[in-house]
C-alpha positions, 0 to 999 in steps of 0.5 A: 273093642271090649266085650259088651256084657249085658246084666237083665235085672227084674226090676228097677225098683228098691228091692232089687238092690241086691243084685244092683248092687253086684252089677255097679261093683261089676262095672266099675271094678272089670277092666273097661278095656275088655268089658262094656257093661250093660244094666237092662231093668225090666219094668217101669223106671226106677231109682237103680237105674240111676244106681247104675249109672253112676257105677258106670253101667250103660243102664235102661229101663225096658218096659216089659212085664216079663210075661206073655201077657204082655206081648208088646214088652216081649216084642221091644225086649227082642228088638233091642236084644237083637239091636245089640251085639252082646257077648254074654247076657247075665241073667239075675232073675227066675224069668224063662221068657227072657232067656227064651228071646235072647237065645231066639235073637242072639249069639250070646252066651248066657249066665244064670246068677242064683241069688235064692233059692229055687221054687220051681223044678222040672220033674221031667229032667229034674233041671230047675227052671230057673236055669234051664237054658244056661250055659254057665250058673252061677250061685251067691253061695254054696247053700244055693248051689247044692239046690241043682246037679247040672249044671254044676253052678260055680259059687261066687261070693258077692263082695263088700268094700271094708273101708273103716276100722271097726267102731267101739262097743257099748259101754255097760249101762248106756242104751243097747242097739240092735239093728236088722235091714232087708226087705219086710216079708215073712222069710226075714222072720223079723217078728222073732226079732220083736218077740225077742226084744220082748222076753229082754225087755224087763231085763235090758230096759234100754235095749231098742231094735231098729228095722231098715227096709220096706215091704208088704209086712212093714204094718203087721210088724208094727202093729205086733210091736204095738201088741208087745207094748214095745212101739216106743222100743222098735223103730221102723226106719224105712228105705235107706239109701245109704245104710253105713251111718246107720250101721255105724250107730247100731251095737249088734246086727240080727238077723232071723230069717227063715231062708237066706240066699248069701246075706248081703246085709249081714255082711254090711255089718260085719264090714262095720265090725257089728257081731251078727246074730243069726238063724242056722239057715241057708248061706248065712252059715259060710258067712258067720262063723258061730262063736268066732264072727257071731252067733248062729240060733235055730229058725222060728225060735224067739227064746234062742235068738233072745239068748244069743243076744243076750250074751254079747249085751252082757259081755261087751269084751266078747261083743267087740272081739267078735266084732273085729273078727267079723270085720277082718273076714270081711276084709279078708274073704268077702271083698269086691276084689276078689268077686269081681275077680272071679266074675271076670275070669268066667267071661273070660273063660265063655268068650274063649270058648266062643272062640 
């Protein structure tokens, strides 16, 4: 009888696709013979459980806010947690109240997977609350990892299907892309993006930026963009559920952020054979080789993020050879092969230990 192992989400909602997605490529990659995944988001329904579904997860929503203040969510996540004979239960999310019921109503072995940095720390023991509990962490990178000393996380780096060769650069004198995608609040730092395309755009008058994604900063972003005057020159896109055609439309992938766990979007690009531009920050440095997959700027720096990208508009033979590069370490080091991998090897690892 396979393994069954439950994957708790914070939600069912877009902004979790992140870690949603790491789950679907678990469960339709791990052997089916030894492992049953489960998808449990927290919350009111939403599209990810759909998502999930289709990945081949048993997935629900549970309606609980995760907090004491809602004592009636806790007590139906317990009756479910102790309705089910779960081998591991895979936490993707900081709630301490979760892994506190499932160590109350359950066997399992429990996973702590760190997706961000950590905001909160024990000063006591010094033991980060977010994996307080954990019999075993894992981290999306190694810049995550450094964060805590025990227990030591393994670092799994999450994976991307490469499934086309890398599309043609621009051609001099045709319209400029520059693509960025995430969640839009103020650690993507997308206002340095803006203000970049304003210090080049007397200079490439045909460049454009596109923003895919949503969040609490989308009308500041806009109302900035008017400001510069560059609201013809920006263009919000929203929510994509399927970002590949438009990847595959744009020349160069920006990414400005302030903080980064392990950047999915860039590496999305880079699977299309888009050069990144990106801040010198968290683990975007183990995923774009400065110079060979891109170009690494300073956070908070407008002027140094606006000369990394006006070096491979001006020089389209670099723009594609970076490209190329960026796609075959995609390929070649950051595949859902290989995440999957690994994953399966440490349950595989827990339930022996179980023994």
């Amino acid at each position: 009888m396979p393994a069954a192992i439950l994957h708790l989400l914070g939600s069912a909602q877009l902004e979790e696709t992140g870690p949603a997605r790491i789950v679907a490529a678990l469960a339709s990659g791990l052997d089916r013979e030894k492992y049953q995944v489960h998808a449990w988001c927290l919350g009111a329904p939403g599209p990810l459980v759909g998502y999930l579904q289709s990945a081949g997860a048993e997935a629900r929503s549970v309606d609980w806010s995760q907090g004491l203040r809602d004592p009636l969510g806790a007590y139906r996540f317990w009756r479910l947690i102790r309705d089910h004979d779960f081998a591991i239960v895979h936490h993707h999310f900081g709630g301490r109240m979760a892994r506190r019921i499932v160590r109350a109503s359950s066997n399992a072995r429990l996973v702590v997977h760190l997706h961000a940095r950590i905001q909160e720390l024990d000063s006591a023991r010094r033991i980060p609350v977010a994996v307080q509990g954990a019999d075993l962490v894992i981290a999306v990178s190694k810049a995550v990892a450094r964060q805590i000393q025990q227990p030591k996380p393994i670092v799994v780096y999450s994976g991307v299907e490469v499934r086309h060769v890398p599309r043609e650069p621009i051609s001099p004198g045709t319209e400029v892309v520059v693509g960025a995608s995430g969640r839009l609040v103020d650690i993507k730092g997308l206002s340095y993006l803006i203000k970049a395309l304003a210090i080049l755009s007397s200079e490439f008058p045909d460049f454009q930026v596109e923003i895919a994604g949503d969040g609490p900063e989308r009308e500041n972003l806009e109302n900035y963009a008017r400001e510069l005057n560059l609201k013809e020159r920006v263009r919000f896109l929203g929510w994509q559920t399927d970002l590949e055609p438009v990847l595959r439309r744009w020349d160069i992938f920006a990414m400005p952020s302030l903080t980064e766990g392990f950047p999915m979007a860039a590496l999305e690009a880079m699977a299309q054979g888009l050069p990144v531009v990106a801040t010198n920050v968290g683990g975007l440095p183990e995923l774009v080789e400065d110079g060979g997959t891109g170009i690494l700027v300073p956070p908070s720096d407008a002027e140094a993020l606006a000369n990394g990208l006006r070096s491979l508009i001006v020089d389209t033979k670099r723009m594609k050879e970076m490209g190329v590069a960026g796609w075959r370490r995609a390929r070649d080091q950051f595949s859902i092969n290989r995440m999957v991998a690994q994953t399966a090897s440490i349950y595989d690892s827990l339930l022996t230990s179980q023994k």
